[in-house]
C-alpha positions as CSV (number, residue, x, y, z in Angstrom):
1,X,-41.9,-56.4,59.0
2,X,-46.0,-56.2,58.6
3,X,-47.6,-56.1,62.0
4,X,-51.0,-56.0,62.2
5,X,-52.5,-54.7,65.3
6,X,-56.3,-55.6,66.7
7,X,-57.7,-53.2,69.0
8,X,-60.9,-52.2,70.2
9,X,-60.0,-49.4,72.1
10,X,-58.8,-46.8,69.9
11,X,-59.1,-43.3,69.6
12,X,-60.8,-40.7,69.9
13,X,-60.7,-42.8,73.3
14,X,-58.1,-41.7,74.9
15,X,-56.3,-44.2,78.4
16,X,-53.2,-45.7,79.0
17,X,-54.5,-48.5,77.0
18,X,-54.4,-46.2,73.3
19,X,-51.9,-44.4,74.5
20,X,-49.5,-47.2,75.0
21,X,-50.6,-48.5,71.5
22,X,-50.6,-45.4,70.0
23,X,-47.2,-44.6,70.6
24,X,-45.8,-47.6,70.2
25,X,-47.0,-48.2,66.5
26,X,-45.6,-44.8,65.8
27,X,-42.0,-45.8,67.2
28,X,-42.7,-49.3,65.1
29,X,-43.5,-47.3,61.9
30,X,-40.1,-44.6,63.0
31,X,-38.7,-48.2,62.8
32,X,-39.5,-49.0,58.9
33,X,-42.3,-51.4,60.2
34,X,-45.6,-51.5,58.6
35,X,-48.2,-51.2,61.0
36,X,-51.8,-51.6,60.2
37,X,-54.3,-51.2,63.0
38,X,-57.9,-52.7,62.8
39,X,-60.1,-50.9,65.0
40,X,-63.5,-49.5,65.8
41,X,-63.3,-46.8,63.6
42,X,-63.2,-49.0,60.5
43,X,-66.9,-50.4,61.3
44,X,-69.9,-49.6,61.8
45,X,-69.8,-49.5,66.5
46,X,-72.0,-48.9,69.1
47,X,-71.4,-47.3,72.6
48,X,-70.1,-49.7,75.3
49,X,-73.2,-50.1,77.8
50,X,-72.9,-47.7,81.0
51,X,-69.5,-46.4,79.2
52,X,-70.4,-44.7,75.6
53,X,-67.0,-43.6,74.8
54,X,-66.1,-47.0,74.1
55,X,-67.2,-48.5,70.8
56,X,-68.2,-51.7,70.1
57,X,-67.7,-52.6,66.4
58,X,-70.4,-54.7,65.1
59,X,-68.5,-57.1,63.2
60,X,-66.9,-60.8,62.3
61,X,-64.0,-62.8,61.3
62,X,-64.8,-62.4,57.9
63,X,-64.6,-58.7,57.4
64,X,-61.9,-58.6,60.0
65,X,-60.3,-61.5,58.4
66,X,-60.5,-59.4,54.8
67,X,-58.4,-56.9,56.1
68,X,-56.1,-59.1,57.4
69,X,-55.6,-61.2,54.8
70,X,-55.3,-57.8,52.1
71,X,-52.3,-56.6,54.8
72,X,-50.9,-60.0,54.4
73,X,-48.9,-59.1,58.0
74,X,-45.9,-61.2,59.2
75,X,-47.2,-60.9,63.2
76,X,-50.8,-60.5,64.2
77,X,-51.1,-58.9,67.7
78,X,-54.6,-58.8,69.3
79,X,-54.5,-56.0,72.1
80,X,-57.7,-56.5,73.7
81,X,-60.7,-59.3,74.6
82,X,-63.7,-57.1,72.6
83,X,-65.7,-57.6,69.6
84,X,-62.4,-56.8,67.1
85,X,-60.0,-59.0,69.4
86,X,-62.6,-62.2,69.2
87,X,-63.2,-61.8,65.6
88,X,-59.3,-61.6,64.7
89,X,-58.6,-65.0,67.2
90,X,-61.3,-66.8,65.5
91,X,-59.9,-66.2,62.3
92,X,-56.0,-66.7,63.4
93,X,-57.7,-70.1,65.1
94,X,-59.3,-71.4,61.6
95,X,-56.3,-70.5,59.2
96,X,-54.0,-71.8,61.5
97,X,-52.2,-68.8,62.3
98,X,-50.1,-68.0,65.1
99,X,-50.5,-64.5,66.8
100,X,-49.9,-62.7,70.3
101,X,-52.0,-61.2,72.7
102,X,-51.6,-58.5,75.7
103,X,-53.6,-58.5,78.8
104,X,-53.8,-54.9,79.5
105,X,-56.8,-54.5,81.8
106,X,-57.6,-56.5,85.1
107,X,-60.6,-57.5,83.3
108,X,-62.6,-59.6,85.4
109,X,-62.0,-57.0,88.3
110,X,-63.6,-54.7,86.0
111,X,-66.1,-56.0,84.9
112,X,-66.9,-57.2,88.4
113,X,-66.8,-53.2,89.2
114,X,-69.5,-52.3,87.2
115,X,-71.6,-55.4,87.2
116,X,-71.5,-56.6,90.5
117,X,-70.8,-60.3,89.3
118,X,-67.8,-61.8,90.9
119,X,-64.8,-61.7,89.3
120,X,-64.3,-65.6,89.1
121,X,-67.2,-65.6,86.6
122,X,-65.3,-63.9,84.2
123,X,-61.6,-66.0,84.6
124,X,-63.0,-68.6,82.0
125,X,-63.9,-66.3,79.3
126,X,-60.3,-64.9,80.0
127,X,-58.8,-68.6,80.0
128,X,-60.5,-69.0,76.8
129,X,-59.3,-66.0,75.2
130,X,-56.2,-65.9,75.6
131,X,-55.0,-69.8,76.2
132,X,-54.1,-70.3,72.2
133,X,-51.6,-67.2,71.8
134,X,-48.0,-67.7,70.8
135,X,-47.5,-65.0,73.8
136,X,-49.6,-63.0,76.1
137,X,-47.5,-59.6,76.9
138,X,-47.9,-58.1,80.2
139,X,-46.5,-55.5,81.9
140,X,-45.7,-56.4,85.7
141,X,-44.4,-59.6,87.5
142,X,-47.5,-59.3,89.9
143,X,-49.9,-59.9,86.8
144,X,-48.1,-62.4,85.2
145,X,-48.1,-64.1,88.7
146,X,-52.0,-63.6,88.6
147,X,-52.3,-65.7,85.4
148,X,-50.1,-68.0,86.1
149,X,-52.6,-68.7,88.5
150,X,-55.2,-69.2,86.1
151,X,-53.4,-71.9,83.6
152,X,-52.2,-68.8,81.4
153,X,-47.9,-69.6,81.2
154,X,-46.8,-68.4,77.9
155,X,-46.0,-64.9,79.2
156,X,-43.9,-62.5,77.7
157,X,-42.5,-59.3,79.2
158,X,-43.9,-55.6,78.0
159,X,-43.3,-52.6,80.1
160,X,-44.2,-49.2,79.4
161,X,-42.6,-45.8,78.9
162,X,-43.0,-42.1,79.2
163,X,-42.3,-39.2,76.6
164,X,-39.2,-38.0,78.4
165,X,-39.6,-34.9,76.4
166,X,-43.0,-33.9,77.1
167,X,-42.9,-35.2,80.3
168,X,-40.6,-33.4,82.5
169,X,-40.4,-30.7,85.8
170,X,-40.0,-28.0,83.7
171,X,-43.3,-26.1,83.6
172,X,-45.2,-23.5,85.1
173,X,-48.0,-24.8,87.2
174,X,-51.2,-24.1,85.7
175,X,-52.8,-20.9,86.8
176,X,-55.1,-22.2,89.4
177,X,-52.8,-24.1,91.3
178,X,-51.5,-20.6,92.5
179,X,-55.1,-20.3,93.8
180,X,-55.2,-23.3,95.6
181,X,-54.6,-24.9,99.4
182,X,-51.7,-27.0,99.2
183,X,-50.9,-29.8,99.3
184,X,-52.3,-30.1,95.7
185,X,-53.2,-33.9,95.2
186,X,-53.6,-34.8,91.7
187,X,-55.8,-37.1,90.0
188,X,-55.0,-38.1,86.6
189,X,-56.8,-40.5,84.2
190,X,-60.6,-42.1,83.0
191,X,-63.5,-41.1,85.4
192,X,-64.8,-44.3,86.0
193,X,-66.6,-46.4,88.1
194,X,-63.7,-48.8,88.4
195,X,-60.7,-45.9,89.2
196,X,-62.3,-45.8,92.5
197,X,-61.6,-42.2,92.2
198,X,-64.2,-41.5,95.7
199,X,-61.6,-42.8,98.3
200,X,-59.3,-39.8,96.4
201,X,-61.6,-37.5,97.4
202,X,-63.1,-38.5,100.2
203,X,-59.7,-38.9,102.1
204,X,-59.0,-36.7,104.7
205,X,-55.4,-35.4,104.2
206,X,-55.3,-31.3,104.5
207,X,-54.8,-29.3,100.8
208,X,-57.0,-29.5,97.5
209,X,-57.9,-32.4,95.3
210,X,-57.8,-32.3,91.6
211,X,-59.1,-34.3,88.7
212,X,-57.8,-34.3,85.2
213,X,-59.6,-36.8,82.8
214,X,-63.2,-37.8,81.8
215,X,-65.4,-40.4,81.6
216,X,-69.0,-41.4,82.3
217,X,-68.7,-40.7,85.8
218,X,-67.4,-36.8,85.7
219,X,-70.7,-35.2,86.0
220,X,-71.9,-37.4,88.9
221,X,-68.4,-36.5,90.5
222,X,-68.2,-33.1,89.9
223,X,-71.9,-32.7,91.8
224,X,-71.0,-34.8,94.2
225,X,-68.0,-33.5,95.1
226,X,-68.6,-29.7,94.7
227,X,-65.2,-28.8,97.0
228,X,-62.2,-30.7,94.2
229,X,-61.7,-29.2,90.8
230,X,-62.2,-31.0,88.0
231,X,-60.1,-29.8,84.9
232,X,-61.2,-32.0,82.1
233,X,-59.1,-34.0,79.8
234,X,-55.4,-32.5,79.1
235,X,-52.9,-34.0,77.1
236,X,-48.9,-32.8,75.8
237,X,-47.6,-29.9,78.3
238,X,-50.5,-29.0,79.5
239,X,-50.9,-32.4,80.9
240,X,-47.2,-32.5,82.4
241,X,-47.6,-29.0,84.0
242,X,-50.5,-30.4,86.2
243,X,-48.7,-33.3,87.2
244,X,-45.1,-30.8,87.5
245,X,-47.2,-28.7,89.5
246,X,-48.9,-30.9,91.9
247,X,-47.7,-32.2,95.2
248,X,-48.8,-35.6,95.2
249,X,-50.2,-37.6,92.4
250,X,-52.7,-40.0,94.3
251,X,-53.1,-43.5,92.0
252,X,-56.8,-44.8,93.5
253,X,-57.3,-47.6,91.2
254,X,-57.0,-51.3,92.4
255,X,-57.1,-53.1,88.7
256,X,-55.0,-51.3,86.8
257,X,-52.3,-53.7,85.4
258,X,-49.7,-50.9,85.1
259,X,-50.7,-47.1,85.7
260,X,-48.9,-45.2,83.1
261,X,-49.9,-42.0,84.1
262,X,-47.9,-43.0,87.0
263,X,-44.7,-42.9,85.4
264,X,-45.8,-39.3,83.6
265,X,-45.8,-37.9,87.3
266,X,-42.7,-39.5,88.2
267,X,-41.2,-38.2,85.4
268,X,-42.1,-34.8,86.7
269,X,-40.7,-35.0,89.8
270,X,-43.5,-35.5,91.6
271,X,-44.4,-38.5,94.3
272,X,-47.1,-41.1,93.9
273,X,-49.6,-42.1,96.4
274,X,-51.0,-45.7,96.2
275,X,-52.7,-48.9,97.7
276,X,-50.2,-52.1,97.7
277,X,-52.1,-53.5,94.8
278,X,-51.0,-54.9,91.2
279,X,-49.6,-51.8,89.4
280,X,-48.2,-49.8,92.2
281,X,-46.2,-52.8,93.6
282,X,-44.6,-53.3,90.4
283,X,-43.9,-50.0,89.2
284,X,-43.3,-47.8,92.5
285,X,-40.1,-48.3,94.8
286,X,-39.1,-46.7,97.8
287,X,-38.5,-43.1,97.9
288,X,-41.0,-42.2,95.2
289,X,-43.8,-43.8,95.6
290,X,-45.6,-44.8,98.8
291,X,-48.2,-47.7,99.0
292,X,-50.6,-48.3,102.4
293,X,-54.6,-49.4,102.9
294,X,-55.5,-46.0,103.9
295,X,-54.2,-43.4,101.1
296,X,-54.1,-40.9,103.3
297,X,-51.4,-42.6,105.2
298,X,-50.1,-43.1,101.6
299,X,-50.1,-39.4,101.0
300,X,-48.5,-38.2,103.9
301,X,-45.5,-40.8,103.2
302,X,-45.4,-39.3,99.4
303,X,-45.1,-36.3,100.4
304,X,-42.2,-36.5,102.2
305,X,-39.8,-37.9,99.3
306,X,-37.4,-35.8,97.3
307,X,-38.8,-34.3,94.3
308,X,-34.9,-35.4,92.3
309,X,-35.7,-39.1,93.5
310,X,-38.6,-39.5,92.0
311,X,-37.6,-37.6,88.8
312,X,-34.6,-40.4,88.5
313,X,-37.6,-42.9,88.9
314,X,-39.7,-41.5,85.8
315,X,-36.6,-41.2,83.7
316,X,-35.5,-45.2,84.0
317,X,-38.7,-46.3,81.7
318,X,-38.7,-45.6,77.6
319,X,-40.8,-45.7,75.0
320,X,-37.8,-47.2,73.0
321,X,-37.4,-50.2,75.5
322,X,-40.7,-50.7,75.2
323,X,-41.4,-51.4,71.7
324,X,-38.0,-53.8,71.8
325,X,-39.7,-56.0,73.9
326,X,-43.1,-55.6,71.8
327,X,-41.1,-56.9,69.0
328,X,-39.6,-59.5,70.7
329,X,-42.9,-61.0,71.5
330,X,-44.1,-61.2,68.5
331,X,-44.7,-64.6,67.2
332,X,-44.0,-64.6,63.1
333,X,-46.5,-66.4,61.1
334,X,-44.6,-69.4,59.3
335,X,-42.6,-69.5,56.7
336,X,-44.8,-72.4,55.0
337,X,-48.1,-69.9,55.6
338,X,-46.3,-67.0,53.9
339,X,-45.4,-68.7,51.0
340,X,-48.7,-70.3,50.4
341,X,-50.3,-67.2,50.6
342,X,-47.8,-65.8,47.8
343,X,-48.6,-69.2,45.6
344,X,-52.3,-68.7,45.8
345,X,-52.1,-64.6,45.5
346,X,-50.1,-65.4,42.4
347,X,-52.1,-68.1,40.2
C-alpha cells in the first residue's frame, strides 16, 4: 500500500510527536509499504513564533497537492493541524478524497499556554479541522472522551510503543548520577512553556532534579534554576541509561495526550510521578505510576513501587501493535478515484 503521511513537525525536531511518526513509517516501510512523508523540510519554513525549532512551511494545496498527486497514495494521513496539515485537507476536501487524521497534541490547552487566550477559542478551529476525516486516531480513552465532547465521533484507536531493545534496565547510570543526592528525579522531554516543567523543580521532595531535553525555555530554566542539572537532549542508550538510572521519572505536563517518554521509563524499571490528568490516567496503573495534585505527594507514592512492576508495565506496549492499529485506521481512497486517476495518467 502507498501511504502518504502529512506532517509539520518533523525532524530535526525531535518529541514524542516525530518520534511516534518516525518510527512508525519505518516499521510501515519494514512492512513493504510505501511511505512518503510531506513535511517542512521539503519547503521553503519559517520558525514557529516564541518556539523556532518548529518550522512553519510557507506553502499551499497546490504544491502540496503536486506531491500528492505524483505519489498517487492509496491512504492520506494528515498528522497534525499546521500549515502542511491545512494545505493537504483542503486539497483531500476539493478532489474528494477521503483521508485520516490524528490529534496528537491537546492543542487548544497549548496554545492557551503560551497565548493566554482561553482554550475554548481554539475548539472551533479544531472542530473544523478535523470534522471531515474518515478517522481521527488518538491515543487514550480520556481524549477521545474530550472530543466526543466537542462533536468529533469518528474516533479510532492508536496507542503507542517503546523500543523494547533500547529501552531497557540494563545500563550503567550516567556518571554524574554517582555524584548526585538521591532520590534522582528525572525530567525527560521538550523544555517548554507548556511541560510546566517549574512545579518539577520547584517541588519540595528531598534528592536532585534532572532535565534531559531542549527547547526554547532551557536557558531561562537553567538560570533560574541554578541547583537541577540540565543534560541537554539524549537519545538511543544514552537516553535509557538516564531514565535506568533515575529514581523517579516526574511527568509535569497537563496536555500531553499520551507521554511517550513515559513508557521509555517504565520500560526501564523505573516509577512515574504524575498529576491525574489526560495522559497519565490512561497510561499509568497502580503500582507504577502514581498520580495526585501535589507531585510531591506523587513522588513519594512512586517511589515506593517495585522497580520489576513497573518494568512489566513498559514491556506490555509495542511499536508493532502500534502501527496495526495505524493501519487499520486508514481510510483507502476509492476504488472509482484510483482508477480514474490511472485513465487520465494514461491518455
Amino acid at each position: 500500500m502507498k501511504i502518504a503521511l502529512v506532517t509539520d513537525a518533523w525532524l530535526p525536531q525531535m518529541n514524542g510527536v516525530v518520534r511516534t511518526l518516525t518510527t512508525v513509517a519505518d516499521e510501515l516501510r519494514r512492512r513493504g509499504h510505501e511511505v512518503e512523508v510531506i513535511s517542512p523540510d521539503l519547503f521553503r519554513s519559517v520558525p514557529c513564533p516564541s518556539y523556532s525549532e518548529i518550522r512553519l512551511a510557507l506553502t499551499g494545496p497546490r504544491e502540496v497537492g503536486a506531491l500528492l498527486d505524483r505519489f498517487c497514495p492509496d491512504a492520506i494521513h494528515i498528522a497534525t493541524e499546521g500549515p502542511l496539515g491545512w494545505a493537504a485537507r483542503r486539497y483531500c476536501r476539493r478532489r474528494g478524497y477521503r483521508f485520516t487524521t490524528a490529534y496528537h497534541t491537546q492543542f487548544p490547552d497549548y496554545v492557551a499556554s503560551r497565548t493566554g487566550l482561553p482554550a475554548s477559542v481554539i475548539w472551533p478551529f479544531i472542530r473544523r479541522f478535523h470534522g471531515p476525516a474518515e478517522n481521527i486516531l488518538v491515543a487514550t480513552e480520556t481524549i477521545r472522551e474530550q472530543l466526543r465532547e466537542h462533536g468529533l465521533t469518528q474516533l479510532h484507536h492508536w496507542s503507542r510503543g517503546v523500543d523494547l531493545a533500547t529501552f531497557m534496565p540494563d545500563y550503567p547510570p550516567p556518571d554524574l548520577f554517582f555524584e548526585l543526592q538521591r532520590p534522582i528525579q528525572l525530567y525527560v522531554g521538550r523544555v517548554a512553556v507548556e511541560k510546566n516543567i517549574e512545579e518539577f523543580l520547584d517541588n519540595g521532595h528531598p534528592g536532585s532534579k534532572v532535565v534531559v531535553g531542549d527547547g526554547p525555555a532551557l536557558e531561562r530554566l537553567r538560570q533560574a534554576y541554578p541547583q537541577a542539572h540540565f543534560l541537554g537532549r539524549r537519545s538511543g542508550e544514552a537516553l535509557a541509561a538516564c531514565y535506568a538510572g533515575a529514581d523517579v521519572f516526574v511527568f509535569p505536563s497537563r496536555t500531553d495526550t499520551f507521554g511517550l517518554v513515559m513508557i521509555e521509563a517504565l520500560a526501564c524499571g523505573t516509577p512515574v510521578a504524575a498529576y491525574p490528568v489526560p495522559g497519565p490516567l490512561d497510561v499509568l496503573s497502580p503500582g507504577s505510576g502514581a498520580m495526585a495534585e501535589r507531585i510531591e505527594d506523587a513522588i513519594a507514592e512512586a517511589l515506593s513501587f517495585s522497580r520489576e512492576d513497573c518494568l512489566a508495565a513498559g514491556r506490555a506496549y509495542s511499536w508493532d501493535a502500534s502501527t496495526d492499529q495505524f493501519c487499520d485506521g486508514l481510510a483507502l481512497i476509492s476504488r472509482e478515484v484510483q482508477m480514474a486517476r490511472l485513465q487520465a495518467a494514461a491518455a
